[in-house]
MARGUBA-714147 format. One line per 8 residues: number of its first residue (from 0); for each residue x, y, z of N, C-alpha, C, O. Coordinates in nm, 2 decimals, always signed. Layout:
NUM = X,Y,Z,X,Y,Z,X,Y,Z,X,Y,Z; ...
END
This chain:
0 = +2.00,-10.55,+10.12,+1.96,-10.56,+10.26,+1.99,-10.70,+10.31,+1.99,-10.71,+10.44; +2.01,-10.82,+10.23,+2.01,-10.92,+10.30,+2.13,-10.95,+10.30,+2.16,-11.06,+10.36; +2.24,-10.88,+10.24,+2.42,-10.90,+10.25,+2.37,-10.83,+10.41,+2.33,-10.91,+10.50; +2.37,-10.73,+10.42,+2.40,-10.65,+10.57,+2.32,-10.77,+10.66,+2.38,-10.83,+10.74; +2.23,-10.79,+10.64,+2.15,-10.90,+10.77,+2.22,-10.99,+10.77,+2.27,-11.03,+10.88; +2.25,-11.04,+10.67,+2.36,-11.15,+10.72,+2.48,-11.13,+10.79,+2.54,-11.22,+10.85; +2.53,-10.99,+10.76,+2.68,-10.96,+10.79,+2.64,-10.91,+10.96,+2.71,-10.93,+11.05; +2.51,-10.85,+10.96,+2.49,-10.80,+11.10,+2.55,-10.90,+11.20,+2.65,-10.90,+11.27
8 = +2.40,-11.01,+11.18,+2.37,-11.13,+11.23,+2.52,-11.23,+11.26,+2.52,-11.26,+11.38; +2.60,-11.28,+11.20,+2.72,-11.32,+11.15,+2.80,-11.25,+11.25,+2.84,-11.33,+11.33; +2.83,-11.08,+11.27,+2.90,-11.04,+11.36,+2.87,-11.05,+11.48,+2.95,-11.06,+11.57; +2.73,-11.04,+11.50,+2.67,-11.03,+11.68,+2.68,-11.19,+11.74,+2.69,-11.21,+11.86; +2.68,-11.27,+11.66,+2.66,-11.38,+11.71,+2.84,-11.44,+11.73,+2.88,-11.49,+11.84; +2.92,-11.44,+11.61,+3.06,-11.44,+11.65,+3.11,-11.39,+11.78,+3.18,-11.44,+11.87; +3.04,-11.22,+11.77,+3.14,-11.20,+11.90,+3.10,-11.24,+12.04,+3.18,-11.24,+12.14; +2.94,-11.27,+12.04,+2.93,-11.34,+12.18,+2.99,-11.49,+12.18,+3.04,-11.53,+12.28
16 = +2.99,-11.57,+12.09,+3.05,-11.69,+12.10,+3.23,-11.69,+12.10,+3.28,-11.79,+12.15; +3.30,-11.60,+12.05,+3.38,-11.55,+12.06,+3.44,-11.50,+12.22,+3.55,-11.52,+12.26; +3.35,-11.44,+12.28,+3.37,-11.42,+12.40,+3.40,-11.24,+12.39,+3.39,-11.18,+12.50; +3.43,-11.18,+12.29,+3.45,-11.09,+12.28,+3.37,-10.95,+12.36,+3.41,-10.85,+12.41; +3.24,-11.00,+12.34,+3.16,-10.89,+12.40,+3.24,-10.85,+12.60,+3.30,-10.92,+12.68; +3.21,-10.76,+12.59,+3.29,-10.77,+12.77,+3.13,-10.81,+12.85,+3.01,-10.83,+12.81; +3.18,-10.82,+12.95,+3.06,-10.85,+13.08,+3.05,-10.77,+13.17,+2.99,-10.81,+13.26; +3.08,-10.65,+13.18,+3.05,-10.56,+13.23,+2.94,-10.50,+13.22,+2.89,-10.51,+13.10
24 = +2.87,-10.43,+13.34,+2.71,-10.38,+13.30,+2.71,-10.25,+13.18,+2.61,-10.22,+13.12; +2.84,-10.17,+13.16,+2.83,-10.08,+13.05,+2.91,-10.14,+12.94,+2.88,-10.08,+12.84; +2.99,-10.22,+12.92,+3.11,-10.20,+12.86,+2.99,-10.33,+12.71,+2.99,-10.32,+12.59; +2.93,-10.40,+12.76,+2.88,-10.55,+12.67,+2.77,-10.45,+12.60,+2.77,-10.44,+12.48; +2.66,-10.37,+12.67,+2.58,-10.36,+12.62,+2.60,-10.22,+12.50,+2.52,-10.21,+12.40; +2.69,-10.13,+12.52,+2.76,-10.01,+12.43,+2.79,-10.09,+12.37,+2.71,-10.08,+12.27; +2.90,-10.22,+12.34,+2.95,-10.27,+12.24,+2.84,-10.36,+12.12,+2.85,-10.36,+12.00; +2.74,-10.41,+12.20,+2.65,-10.44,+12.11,+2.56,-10.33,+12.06,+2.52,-10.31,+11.94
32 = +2.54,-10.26,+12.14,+2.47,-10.11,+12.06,+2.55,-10.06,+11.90,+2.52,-10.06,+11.79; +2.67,-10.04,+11.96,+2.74,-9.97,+11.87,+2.70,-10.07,+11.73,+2.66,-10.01,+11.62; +2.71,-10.20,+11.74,+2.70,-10.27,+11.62,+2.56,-10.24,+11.60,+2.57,-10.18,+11.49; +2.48,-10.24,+11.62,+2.35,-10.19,+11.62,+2.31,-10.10,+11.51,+2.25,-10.13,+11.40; +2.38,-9.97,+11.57,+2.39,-9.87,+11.50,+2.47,-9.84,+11.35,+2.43,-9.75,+11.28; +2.58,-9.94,+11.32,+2.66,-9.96,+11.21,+2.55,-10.05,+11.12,+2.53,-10.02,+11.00; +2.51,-10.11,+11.17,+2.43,-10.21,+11.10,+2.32,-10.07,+11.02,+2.32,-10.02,+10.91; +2.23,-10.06,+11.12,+2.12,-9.91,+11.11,+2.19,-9.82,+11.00,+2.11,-9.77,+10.91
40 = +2.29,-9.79,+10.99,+2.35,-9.67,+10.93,+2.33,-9.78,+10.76,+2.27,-9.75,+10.65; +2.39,-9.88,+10.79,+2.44,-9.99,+10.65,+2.35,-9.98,+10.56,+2.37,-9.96,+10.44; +2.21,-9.99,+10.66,+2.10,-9.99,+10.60,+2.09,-9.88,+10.54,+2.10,-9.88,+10.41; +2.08,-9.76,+10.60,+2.00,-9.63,+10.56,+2.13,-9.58,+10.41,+2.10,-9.51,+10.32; +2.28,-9.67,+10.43,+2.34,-9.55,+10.31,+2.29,-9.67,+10.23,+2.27,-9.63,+10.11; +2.26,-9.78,+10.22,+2.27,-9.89,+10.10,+2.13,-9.82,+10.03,+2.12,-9.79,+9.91; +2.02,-9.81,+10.11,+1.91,-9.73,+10.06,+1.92,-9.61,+9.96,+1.87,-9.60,+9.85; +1.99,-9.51,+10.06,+1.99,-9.38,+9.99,+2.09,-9.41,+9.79,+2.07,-9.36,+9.68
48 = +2.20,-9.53,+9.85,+2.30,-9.55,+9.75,+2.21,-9.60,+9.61,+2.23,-9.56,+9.50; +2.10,-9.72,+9.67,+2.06,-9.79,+9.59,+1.95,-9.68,+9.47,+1.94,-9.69,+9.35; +1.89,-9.60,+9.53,+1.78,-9.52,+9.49,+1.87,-9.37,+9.46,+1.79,-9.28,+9.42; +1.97,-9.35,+9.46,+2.01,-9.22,+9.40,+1.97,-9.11,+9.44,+1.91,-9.04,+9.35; +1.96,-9.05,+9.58,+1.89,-8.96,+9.62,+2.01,-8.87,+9.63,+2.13,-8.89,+9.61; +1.93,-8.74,+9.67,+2.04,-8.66,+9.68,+2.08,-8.63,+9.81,+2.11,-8.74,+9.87; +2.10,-8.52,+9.89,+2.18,-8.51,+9.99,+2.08,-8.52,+10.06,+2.06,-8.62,+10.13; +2.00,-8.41,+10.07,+1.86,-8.45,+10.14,+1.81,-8.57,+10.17,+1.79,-8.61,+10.28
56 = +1.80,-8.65,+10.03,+1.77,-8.79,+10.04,+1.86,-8.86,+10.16,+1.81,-8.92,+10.25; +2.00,-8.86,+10.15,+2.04,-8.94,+10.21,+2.08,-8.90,+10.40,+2.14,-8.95,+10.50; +2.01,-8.81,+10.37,+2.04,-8.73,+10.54,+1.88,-8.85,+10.61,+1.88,-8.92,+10.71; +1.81,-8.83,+10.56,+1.64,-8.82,+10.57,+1.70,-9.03,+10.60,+1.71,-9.09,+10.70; +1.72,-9.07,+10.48,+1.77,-9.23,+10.48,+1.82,-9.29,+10.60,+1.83,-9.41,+10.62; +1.86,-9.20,+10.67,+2.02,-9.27,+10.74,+1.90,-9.19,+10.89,+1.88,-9.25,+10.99; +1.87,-9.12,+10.86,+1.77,-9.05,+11.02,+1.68,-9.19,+11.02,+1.69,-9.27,+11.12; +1.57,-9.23,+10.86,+1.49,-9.28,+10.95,+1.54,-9.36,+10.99,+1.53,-9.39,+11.11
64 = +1.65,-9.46,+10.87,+1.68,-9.61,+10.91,+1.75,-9.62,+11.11,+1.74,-9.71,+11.19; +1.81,-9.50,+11.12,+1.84,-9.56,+11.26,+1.73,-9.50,+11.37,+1.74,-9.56,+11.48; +1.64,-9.42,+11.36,+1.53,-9.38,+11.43,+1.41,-9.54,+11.42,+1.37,-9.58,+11.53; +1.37,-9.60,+11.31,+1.31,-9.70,+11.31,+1.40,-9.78,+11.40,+1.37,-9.78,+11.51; +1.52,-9.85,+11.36,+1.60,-9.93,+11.41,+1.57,-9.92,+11.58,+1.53,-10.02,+11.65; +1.61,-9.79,+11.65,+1.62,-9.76,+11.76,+1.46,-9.79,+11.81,+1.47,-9.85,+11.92; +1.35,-9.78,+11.78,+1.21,-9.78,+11.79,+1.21,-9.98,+11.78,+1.18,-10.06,+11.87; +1.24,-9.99,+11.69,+1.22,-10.17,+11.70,+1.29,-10.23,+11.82,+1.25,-10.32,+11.89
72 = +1.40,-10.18,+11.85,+1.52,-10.24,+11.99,+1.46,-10.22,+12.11,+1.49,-10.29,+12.21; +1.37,-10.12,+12.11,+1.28,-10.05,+12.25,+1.19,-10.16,+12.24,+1.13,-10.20,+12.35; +1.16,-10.21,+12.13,+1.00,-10.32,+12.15,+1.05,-10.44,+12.21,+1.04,-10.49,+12.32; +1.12,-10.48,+12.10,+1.16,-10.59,+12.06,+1.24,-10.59,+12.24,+1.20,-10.68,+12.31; +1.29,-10.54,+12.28,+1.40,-10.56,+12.39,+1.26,-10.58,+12.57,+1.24,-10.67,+12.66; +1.22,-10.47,+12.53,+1.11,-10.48,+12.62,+0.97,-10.67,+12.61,+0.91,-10.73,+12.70; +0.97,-10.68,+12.48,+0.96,-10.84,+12.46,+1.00,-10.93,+12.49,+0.92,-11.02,+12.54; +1.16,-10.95,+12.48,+1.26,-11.03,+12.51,+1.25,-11.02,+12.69,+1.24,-11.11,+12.77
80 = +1.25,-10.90,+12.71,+1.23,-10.92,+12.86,+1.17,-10.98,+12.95,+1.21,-11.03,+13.05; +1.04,-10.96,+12.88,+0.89,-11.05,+12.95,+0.91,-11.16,+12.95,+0.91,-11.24,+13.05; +0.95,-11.19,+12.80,+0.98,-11.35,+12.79,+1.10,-11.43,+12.89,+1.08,-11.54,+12.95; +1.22,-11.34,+12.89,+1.33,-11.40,+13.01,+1.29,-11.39,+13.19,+1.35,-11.45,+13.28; +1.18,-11.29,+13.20,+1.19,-11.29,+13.29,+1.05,-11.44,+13.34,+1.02,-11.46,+13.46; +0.99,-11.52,+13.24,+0.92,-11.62,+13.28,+1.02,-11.75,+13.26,+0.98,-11.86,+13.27; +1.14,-11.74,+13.23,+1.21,-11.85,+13.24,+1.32,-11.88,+13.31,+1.42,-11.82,+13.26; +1.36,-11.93,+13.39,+1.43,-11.98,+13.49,+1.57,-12.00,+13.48,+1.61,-12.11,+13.52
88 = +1.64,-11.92,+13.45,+1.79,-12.02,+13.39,+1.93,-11.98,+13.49,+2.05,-11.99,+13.48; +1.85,-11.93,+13.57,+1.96,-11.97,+13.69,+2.06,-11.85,+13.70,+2.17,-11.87,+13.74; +2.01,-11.70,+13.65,+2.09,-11.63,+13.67,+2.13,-11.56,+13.50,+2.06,-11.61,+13.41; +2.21,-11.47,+13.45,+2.15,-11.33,+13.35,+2.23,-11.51,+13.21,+2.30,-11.61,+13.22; +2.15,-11.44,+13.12,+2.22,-11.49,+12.94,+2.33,-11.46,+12.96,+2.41,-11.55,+12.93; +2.41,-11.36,+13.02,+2.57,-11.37,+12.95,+2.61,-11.45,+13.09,+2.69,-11.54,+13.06; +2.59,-11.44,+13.21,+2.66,-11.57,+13.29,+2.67,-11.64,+13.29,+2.76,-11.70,+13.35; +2.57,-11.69,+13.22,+2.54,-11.82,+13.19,+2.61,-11.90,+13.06,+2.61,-12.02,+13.04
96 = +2.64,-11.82,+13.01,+2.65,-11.87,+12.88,+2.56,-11.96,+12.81,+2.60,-12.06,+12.75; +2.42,-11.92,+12.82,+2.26,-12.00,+12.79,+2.33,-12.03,+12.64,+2.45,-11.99,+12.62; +2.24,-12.11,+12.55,+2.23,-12.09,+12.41,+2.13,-11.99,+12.35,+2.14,-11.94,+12.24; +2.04,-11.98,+12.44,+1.92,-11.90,+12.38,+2.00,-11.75,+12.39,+1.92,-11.66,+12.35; +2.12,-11.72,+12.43,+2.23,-11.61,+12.42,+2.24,-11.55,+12.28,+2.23,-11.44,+12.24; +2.25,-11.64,+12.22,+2.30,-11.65,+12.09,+2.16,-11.63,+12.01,+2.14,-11.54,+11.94; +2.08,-11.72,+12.04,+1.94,-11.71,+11.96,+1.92,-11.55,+11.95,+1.93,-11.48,+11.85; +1.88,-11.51,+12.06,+1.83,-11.38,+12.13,+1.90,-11.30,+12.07,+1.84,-11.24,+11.99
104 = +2.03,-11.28,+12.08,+2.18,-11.17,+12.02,+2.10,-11.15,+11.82,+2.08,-11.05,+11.76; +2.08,-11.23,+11.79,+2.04,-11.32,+11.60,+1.93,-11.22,+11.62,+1.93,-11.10,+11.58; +1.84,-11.27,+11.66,+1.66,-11.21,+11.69,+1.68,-11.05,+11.69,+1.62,-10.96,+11.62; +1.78,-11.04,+11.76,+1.73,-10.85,+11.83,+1.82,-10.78,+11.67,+1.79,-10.67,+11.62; +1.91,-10.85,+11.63,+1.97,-10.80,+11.53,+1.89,-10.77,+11.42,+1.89,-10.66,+11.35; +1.79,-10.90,+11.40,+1.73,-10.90,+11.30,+1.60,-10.76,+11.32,+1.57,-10.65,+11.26; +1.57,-10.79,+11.39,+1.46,-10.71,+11.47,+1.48,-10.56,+11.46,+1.41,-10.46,+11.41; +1.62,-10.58,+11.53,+1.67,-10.41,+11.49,+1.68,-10.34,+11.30,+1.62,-10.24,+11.25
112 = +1.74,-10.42,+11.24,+1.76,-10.43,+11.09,+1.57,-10.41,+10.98,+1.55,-10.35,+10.88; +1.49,-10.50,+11.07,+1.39,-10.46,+11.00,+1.25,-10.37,+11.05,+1.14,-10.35,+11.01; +1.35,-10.30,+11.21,+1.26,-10.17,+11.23,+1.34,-10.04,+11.12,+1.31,-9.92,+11.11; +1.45,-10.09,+11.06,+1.53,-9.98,+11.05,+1.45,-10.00,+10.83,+1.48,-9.91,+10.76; +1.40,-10.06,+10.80,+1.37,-10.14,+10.67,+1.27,-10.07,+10.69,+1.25,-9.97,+10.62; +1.14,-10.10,+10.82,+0.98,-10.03,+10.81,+1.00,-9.86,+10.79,+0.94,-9.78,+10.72; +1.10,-9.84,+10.90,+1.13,-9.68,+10.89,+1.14,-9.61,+10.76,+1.08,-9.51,+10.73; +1.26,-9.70,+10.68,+1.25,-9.64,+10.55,+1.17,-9.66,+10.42,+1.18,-9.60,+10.31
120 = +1.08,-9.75,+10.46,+0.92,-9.76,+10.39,+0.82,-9.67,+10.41,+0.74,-9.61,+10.33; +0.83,-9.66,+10.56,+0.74,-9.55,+10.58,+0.79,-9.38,+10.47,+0.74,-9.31,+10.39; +0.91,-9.38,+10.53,+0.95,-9.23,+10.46,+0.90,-9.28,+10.29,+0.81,-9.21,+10.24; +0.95,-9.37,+10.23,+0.97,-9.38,+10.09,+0.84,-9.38,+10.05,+0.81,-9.40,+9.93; +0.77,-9.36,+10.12,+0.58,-9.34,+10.08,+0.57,-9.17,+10.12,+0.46,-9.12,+10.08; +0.64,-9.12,+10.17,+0.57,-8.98,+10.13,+0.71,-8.90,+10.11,+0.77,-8.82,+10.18; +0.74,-8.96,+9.97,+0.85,-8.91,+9.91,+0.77,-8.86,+9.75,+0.84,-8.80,+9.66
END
């Protein structure tokens, strides 16, 4: 789990510093979702792979880890919000090209990676 967090983290943060993310109101935020979800998935087969489950197992793996995942991005995002909207910086994180861009991009990854970790603890307790 901590090769993927790092590889997550590592990718989200390259591609905003990279420039690669687009700036468009759909086009930046699908593209960081999508990694979101690749990451979520990483999790749920490294799980199912590590513990040898069977097909079930790994259907059930891969549901919670991105159902947790998606449940942490709704908090965690709704957080982030409160917090940007008490600070002042002259207009959105990607126009600006803030540093806290990058911080934030790190945070939600992480955030996302270990709602997708609680998810599959929860399941692995009534296994």
């Amino acid at each position: 789990m901590t090769y993927i967090a790092l590889i997550a983290v590592a990718a989200v943060v390259l591609l905003e510093l990279t420039d690669l993310v687009p700036r468009s109101s759909v086009g930046g935020p699908l593209t960081l979702a999508l990694i979101y979800v690749l990451a979520m998935l990483a999790a749920g087969l490294q799980e199912a792979w590590s513990e040898r489950r069977g097909v079930l197992g790994w259907i059930v793996s891969i549901v919670a880890a991105v159902v947790g995942g998606f449940l942490a991005v709704g908090f965690a995002g709704m957080a982030m919000e409160s917090l940007l909207s008490r600070l002042d910086l002259g207009g959105s994180l990607a126009s600006t090209r803030h540093p806290l861009l990058f911080v934030l991009s790190a945070g939600m990854m992480l955030l996302a990676l270990l709602g997708s970790w609680i998810g599959l603890k929860i399941v692995n307790r009534f296994r």
